[in-house]
PQR file of N, CA, C, O and H, with PARSE charges and radii, in Angstrom:
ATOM      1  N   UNK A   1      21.255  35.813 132.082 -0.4000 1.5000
ATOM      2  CA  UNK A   1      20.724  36.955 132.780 -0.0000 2.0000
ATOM      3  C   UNK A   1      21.072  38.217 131.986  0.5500 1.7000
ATOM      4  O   UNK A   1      22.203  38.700 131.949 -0.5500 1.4000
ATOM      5  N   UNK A   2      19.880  38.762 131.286 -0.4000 1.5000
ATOM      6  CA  UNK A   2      20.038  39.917 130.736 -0.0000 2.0000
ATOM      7  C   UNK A   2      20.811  41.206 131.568  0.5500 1.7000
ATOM      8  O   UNK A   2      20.457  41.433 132.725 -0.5500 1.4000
ATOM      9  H   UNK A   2      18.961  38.370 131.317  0.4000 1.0000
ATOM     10  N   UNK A   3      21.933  42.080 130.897 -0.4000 1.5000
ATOM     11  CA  UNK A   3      21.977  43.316 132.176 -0.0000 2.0000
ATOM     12  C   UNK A   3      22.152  44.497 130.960  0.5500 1.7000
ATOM     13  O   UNK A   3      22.933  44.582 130.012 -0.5500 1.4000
ATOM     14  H   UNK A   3      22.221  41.896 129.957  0.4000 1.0000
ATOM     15  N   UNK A   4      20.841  45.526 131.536 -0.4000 1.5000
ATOM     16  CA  UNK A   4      21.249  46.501 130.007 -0.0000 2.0000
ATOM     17  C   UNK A   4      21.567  47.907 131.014  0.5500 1.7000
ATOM     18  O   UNK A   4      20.867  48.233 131.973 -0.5500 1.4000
ATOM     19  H   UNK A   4      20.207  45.457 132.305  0.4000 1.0000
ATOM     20  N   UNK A   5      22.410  48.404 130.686 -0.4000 1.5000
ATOM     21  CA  UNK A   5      22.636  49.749 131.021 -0.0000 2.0000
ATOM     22  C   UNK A   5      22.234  51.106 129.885  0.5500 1.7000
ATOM     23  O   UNK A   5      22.338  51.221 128.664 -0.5500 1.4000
ATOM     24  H   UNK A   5      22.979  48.139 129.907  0.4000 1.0000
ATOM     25  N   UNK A   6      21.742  52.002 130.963 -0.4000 1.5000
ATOM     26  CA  UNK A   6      20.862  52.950 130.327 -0.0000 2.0000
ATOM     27  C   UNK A   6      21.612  54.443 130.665  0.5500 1.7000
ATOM     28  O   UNK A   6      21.529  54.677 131.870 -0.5500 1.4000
ATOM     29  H   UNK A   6      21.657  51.908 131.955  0.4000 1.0000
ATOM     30  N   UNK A   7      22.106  55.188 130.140 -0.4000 1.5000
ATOM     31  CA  UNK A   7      22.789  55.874 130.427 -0.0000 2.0000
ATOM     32  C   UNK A   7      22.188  57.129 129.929  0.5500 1.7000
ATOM     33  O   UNK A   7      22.510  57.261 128.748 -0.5500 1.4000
ATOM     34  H   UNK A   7      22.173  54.998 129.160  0.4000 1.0000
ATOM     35  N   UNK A   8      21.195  58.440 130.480 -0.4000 1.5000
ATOM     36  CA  UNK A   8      20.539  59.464 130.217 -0.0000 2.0000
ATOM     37  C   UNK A   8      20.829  60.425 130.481  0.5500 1.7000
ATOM     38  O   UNK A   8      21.115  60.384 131.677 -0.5500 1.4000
ATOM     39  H   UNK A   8      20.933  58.333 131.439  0.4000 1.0000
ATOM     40  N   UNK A   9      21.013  61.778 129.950 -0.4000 1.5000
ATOM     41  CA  UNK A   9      20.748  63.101 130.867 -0.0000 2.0000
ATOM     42  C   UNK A   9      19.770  63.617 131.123  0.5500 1.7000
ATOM     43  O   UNK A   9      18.735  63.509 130.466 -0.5500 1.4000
ATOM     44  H   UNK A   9      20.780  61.812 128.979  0.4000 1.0000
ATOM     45  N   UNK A  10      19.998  64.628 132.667 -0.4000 1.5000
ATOM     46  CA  UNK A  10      18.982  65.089 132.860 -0.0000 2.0000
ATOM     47  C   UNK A  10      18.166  66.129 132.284  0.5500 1.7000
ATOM     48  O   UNK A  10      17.215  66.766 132.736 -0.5500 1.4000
ATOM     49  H   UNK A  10      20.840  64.716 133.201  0.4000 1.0000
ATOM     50  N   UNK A  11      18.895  66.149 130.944 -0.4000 1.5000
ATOM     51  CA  UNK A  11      18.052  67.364 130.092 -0.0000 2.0000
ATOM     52  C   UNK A  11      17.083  67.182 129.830  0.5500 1.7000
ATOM     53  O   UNK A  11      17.146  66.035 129.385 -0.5500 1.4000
ATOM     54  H   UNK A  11      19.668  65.631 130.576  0.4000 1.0000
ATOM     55  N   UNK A  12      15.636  67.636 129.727 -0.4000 1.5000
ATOM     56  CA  UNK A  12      14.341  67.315 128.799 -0.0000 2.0000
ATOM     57  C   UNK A  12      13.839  66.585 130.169  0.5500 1.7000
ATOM     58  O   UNK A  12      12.620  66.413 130.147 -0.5500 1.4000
ATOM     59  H   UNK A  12      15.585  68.567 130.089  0.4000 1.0000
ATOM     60  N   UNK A  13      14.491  66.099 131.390 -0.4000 1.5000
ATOM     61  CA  UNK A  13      13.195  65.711 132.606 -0.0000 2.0000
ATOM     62  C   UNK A  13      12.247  66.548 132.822  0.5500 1.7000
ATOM     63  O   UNK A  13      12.371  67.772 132.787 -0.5500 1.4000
ATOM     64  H   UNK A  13      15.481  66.239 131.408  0.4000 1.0000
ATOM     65  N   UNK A  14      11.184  65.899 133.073 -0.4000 1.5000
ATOM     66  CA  UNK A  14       9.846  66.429 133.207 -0.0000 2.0000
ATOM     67  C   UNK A  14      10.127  68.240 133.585  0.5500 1.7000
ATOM     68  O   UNK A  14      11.079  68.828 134.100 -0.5500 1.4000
ATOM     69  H   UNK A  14      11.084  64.904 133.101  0.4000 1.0000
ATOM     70  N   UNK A  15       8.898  68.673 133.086 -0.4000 1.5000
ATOM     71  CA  UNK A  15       8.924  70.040 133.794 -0.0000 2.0000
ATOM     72  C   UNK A  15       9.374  70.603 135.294  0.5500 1.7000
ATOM     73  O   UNK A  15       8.539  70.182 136.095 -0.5500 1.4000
ATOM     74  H   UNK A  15       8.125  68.195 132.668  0.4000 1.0000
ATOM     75  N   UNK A  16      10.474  71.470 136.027 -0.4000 1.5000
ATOM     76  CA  UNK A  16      10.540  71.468 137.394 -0.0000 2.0000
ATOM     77  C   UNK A  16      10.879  70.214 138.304  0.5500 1.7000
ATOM     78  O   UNK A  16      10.955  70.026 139.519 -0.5500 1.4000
ATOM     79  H   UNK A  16      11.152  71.812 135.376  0.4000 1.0000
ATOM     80  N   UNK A  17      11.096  69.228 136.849 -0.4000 1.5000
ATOM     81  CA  UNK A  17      11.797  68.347 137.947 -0.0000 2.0000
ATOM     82  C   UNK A  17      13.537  68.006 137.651  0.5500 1.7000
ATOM     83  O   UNK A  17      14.086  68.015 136.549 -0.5500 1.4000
ATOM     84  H   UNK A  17      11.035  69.380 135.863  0.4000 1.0000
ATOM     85  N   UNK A  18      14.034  67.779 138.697 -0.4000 1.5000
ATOM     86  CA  UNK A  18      15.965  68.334 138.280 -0.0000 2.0000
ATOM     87  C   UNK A  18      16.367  66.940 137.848  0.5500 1.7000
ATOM     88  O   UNK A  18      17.344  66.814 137.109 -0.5500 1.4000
ATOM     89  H   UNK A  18      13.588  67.773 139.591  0.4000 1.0000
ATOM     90  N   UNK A  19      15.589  65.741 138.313 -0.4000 1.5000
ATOM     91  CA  UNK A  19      15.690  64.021 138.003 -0.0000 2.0000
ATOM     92  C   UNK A  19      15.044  63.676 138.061  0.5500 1.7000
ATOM     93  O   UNK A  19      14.094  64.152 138.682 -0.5500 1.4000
ATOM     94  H   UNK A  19      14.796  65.843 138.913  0.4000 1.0000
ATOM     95  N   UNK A  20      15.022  62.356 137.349 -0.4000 1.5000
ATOM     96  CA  UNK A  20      14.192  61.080 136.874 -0.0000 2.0000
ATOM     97  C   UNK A  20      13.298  60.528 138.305  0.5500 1.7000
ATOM     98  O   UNK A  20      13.954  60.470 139.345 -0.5500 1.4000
ATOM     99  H   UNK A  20      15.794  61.969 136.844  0.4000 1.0000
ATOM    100  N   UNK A  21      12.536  60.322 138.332 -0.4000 1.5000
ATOM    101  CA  UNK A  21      11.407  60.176 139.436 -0.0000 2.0000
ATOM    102  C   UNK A  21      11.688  58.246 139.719  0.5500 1.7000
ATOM    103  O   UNK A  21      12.328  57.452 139.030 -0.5500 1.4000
ATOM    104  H   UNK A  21      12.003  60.369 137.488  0.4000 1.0000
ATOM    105  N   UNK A  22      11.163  58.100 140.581 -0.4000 1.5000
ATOM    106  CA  UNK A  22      11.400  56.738 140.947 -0.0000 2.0000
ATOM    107  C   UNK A  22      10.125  55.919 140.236  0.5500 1.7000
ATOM    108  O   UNK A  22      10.002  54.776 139.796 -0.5500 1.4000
ATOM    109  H   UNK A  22      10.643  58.745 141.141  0.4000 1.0000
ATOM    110  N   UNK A  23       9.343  56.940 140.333 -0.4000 1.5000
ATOM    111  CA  UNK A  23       8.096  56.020 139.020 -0.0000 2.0000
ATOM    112  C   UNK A  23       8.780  55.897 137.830  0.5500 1.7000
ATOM    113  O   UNK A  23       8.761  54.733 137.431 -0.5500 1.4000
ATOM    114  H   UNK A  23       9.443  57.868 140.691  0.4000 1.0000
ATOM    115  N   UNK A  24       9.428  56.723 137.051 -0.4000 1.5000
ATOM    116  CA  UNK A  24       9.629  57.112 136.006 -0.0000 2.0000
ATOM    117  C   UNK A  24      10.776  55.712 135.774  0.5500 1.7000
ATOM    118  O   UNK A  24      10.533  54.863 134.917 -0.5500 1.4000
ATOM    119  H   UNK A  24       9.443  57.669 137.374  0.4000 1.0000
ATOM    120  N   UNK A  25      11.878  55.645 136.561 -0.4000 1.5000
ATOM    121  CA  UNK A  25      12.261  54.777 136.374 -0.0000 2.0000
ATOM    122  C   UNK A  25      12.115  52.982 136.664  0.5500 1.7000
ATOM    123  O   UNK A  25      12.832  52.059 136.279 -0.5500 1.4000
ATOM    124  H   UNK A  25      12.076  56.336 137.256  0.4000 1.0000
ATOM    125  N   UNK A  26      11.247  52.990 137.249 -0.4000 1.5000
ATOM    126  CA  UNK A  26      10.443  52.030 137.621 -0.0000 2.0000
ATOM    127  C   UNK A  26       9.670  51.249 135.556  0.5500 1.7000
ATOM    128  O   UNK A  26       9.772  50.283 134.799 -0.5500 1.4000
ATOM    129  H   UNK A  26      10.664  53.741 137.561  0.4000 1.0000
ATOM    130  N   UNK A  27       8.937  52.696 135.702 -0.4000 1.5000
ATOM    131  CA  UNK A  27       8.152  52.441 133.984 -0.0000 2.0000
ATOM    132  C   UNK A  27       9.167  51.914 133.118  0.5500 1.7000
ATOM    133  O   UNK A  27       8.844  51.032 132.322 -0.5500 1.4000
ATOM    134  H   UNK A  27       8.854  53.481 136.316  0.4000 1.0000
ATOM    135  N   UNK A  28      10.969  52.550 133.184 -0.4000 1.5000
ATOM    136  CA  UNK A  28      11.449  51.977 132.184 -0.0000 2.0000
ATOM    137  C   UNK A  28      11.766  50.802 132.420  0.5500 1.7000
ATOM    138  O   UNK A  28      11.534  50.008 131.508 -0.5500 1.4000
ATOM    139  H   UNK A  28      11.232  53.266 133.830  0.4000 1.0000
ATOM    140  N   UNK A  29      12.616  50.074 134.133 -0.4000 1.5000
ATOM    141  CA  UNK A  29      12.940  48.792 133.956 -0.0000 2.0000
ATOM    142  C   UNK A  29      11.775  48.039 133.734  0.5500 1.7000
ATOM    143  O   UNK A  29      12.102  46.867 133.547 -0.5500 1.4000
ATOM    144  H   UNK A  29      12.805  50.719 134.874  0.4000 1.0000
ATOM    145  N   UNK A  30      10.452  48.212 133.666 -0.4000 1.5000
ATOM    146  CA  UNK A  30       9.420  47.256 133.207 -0.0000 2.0000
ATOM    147  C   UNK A  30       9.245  46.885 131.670  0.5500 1.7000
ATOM    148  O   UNK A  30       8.826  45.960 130.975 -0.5500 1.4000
ATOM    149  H   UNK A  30      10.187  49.164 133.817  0.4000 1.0000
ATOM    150  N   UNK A  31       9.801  48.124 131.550 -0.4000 1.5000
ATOM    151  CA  UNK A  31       9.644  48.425 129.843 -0.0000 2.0000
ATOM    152  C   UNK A  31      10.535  47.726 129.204  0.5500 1.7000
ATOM    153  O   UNK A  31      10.324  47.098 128.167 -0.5500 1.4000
ATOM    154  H   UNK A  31      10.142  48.876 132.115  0.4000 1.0000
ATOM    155  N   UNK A  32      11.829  47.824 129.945 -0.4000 1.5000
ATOM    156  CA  UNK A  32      12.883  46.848 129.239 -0.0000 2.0000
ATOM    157  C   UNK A  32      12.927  45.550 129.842  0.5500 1.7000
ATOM    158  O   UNK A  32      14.039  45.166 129.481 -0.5500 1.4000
ATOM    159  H   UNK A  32      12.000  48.334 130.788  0.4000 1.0000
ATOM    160  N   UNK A  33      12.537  44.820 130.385 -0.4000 1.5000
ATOM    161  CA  UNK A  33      12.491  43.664 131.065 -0.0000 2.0000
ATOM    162  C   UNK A  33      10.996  43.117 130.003  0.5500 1.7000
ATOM    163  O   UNK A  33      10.863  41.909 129.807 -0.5500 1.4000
ATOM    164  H   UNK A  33      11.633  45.132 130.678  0.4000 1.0000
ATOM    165  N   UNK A  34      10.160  43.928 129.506 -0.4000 1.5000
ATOM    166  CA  UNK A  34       9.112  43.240 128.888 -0.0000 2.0000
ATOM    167  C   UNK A  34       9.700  43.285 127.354  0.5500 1.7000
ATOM    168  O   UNK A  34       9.378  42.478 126.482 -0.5500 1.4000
ATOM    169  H   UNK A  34      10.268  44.909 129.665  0.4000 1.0000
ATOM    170  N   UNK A  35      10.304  44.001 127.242 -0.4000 1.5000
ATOM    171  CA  UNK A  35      10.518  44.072 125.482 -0.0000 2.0000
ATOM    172  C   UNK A  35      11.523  42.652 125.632  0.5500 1.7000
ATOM    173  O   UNK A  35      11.318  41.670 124.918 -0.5500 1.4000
ATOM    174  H   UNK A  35      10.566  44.656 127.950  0.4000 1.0000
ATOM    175  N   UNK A  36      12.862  42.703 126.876 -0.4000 1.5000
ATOM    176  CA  UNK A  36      13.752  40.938 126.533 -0.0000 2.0000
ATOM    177  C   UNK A  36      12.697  40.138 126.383  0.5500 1.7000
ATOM    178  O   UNK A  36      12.615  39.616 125.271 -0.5500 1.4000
ATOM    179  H   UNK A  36      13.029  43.500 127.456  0.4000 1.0000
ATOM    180  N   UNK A  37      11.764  39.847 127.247 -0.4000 1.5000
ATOM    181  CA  UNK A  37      11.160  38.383 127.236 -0.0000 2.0000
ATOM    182  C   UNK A  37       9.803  38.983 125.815  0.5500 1.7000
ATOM    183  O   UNK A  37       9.298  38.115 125.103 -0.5500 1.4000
ATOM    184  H   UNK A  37      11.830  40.271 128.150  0.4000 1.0000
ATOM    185  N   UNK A  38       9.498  40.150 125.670 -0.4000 1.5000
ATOM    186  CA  UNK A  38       8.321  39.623 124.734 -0.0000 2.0000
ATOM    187  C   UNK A  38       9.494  39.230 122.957  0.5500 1.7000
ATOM    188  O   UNK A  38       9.107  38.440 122.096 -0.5500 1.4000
ATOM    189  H   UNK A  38       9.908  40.855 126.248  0.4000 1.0000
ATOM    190  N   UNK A  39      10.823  40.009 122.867 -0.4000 1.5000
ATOM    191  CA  UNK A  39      11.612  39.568 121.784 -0.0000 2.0000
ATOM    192  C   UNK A  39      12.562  38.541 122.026  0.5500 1.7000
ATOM    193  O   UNK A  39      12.990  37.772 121.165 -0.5500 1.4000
ATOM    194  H   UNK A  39      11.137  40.651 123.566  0.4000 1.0000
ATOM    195  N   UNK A  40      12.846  38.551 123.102 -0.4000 1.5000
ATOM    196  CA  UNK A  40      14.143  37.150 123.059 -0.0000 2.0000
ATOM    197  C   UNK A  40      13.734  35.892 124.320  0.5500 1.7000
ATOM    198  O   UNK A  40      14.587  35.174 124.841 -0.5500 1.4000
ATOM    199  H   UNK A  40      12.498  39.175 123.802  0.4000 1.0000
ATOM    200  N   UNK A  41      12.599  35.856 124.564 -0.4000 1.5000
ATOM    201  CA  UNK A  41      12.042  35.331 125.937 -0.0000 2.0000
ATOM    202  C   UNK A  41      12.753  35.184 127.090  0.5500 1.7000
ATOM    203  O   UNK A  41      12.730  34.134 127.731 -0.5500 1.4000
ATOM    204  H   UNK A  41      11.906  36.439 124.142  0.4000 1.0000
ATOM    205  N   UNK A  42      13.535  36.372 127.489 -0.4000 1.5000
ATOM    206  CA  UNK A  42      14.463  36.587 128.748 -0.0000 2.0000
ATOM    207  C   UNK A  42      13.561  36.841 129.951  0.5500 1.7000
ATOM    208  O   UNK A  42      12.709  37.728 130.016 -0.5500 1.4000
ATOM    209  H   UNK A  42      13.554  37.226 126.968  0.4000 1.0000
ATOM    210  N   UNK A  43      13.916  35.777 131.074 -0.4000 1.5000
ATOM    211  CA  UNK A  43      12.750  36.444 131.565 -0.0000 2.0000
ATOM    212  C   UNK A  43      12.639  37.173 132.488  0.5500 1.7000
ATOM    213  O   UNK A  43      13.733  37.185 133.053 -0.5500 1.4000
ATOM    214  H   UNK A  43      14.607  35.057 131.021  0.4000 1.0000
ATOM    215  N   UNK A  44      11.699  38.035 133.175 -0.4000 1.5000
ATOM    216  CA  UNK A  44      11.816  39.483 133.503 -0.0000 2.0000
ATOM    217  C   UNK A  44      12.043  39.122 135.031  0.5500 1.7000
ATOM    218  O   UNK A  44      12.683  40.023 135.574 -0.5500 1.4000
ATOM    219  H   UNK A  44      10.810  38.025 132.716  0.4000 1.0000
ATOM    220  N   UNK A  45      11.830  38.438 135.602 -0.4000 1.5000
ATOM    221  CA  UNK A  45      12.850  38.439 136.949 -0.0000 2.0000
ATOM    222  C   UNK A  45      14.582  38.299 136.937  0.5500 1.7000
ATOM    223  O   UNK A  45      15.381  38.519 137.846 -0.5500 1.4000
ATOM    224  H   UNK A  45      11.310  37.706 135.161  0.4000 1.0000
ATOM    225  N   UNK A  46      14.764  37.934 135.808 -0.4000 1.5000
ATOM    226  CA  UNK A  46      16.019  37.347 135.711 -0.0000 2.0000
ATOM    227  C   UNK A  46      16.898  39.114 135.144  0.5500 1.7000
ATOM    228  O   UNK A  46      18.102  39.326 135.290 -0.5500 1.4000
ATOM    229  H   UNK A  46      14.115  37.755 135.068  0.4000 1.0000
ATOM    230  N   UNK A  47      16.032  39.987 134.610 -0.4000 1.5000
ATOM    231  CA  UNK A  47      16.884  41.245 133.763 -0.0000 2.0000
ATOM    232  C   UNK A  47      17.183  42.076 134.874  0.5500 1.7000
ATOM    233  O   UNK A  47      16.300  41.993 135.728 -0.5500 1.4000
ATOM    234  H   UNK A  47      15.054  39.814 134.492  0.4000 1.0000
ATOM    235  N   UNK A  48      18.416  43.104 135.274 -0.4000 1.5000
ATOM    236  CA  UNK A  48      19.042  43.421 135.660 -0.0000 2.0000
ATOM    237  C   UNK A  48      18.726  44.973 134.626  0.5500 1.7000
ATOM    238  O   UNK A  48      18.967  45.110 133.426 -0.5500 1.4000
ATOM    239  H   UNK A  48      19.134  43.171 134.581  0.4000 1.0000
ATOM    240  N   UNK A  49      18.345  45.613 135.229 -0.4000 1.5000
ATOM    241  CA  UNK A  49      18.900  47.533 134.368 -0.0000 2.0000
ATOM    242  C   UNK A  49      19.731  48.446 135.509  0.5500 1.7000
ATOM    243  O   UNK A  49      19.365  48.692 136.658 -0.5500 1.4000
ATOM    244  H   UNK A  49      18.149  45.502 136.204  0.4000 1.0000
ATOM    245  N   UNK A  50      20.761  48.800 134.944 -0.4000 1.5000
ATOM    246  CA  UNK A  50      21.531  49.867 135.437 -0.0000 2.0000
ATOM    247  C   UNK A  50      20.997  51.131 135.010  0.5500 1.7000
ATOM    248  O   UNK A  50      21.147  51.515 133.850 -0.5500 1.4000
ATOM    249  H   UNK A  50      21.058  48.600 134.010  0.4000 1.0000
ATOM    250  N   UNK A  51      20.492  51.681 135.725 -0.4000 1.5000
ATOM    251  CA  UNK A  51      20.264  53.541 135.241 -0.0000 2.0000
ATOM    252  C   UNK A  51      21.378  54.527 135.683  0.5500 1.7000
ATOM    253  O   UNK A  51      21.588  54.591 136.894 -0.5500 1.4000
ATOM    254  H   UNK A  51      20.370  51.369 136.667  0.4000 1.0000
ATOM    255  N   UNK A  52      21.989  55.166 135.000 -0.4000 1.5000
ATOM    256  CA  UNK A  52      22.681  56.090 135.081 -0.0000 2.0000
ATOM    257  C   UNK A  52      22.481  57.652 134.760  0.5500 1.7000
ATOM    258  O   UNK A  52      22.735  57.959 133.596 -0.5500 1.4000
ATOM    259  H   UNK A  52      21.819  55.114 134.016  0.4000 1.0000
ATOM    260  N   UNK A  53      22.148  58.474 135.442 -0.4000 1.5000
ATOM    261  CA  UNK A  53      21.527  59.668 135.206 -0.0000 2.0000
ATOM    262  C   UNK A  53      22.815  60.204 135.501  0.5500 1.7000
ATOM    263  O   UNK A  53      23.656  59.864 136.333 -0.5500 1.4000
ATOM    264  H   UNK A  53      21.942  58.224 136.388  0.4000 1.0000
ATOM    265  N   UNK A  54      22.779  61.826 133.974 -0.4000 1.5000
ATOM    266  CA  UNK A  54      24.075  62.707 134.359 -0.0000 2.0000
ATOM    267  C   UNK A  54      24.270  63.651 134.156  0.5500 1.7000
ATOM    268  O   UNK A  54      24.127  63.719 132.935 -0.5500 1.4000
ATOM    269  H   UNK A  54      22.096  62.101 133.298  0.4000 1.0000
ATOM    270  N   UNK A  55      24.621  64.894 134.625 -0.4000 1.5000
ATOM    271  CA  UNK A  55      24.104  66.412 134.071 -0.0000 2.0000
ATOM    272  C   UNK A  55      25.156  66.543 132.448  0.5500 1.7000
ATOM    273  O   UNK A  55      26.265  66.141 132.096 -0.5500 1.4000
ATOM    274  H   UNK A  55      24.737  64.838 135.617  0.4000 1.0000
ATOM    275  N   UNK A  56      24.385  67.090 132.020 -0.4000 1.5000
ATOM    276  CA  UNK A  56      24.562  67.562 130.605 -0.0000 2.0000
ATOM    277  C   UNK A  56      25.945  67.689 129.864  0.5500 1.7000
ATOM    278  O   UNK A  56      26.484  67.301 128.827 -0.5500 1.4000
ATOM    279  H   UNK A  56      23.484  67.417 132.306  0.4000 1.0000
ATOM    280  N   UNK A  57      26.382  68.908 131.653 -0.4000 1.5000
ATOM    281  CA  UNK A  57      27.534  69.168 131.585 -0.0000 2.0000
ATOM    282  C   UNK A  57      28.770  68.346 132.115  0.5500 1.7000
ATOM    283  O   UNK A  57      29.946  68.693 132.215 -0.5500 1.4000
ATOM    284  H   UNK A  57      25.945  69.222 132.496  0.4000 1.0000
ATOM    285  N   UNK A  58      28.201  67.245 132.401 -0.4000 1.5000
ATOM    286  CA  UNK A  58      29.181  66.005 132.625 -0.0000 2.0000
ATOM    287  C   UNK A  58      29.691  65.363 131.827  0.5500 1.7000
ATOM    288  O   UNK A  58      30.207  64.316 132.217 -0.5500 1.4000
ATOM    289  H   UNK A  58      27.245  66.964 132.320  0.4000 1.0000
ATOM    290  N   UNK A  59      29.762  65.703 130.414 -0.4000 1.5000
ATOM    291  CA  UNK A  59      29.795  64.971 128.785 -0.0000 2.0000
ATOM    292  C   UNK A  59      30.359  65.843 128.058  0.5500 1.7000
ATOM    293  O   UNK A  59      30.088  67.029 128.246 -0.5500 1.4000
ATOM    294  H   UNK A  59      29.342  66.554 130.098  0.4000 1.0000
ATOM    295  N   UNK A  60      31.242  65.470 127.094 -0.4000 1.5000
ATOM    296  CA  UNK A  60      32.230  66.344 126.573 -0.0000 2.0000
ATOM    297  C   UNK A  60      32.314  65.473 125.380  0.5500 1.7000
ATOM    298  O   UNK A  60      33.093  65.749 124.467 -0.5500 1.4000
ATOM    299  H   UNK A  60      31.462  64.506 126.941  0.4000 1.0000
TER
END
């Protein structure tokens, strides 16, 4: 069971928006659940993504 953690800030989110949209993250666990199984044939019910969103100024 694949598990990838994704760890982003919220800098550069869309225009007026303060976080990552639930589409938005939706698009990526598809995105990474298709890249395991189309490169390592993991398959995409089985992948697990952690998203972690974090202000800018939370990083040092």
């Amino acid at each position: 069971m694949p598990i990838v953690n994704i760890l982003v800030t919220r800098e550069g989110t869309t225009s007026g928006a303060d976080r990552t949209t639930s589409e938005q993250k939706n698009a990526v666990y598809k995105g990474v659940a298709d890249l395991l199984f189309d490169v390592m044939g993991k398959p995409r019910e089985d992948t697990i993504v952690i998203f972690h969103e974090h202000e800018i100024e939370d990083l040092g």
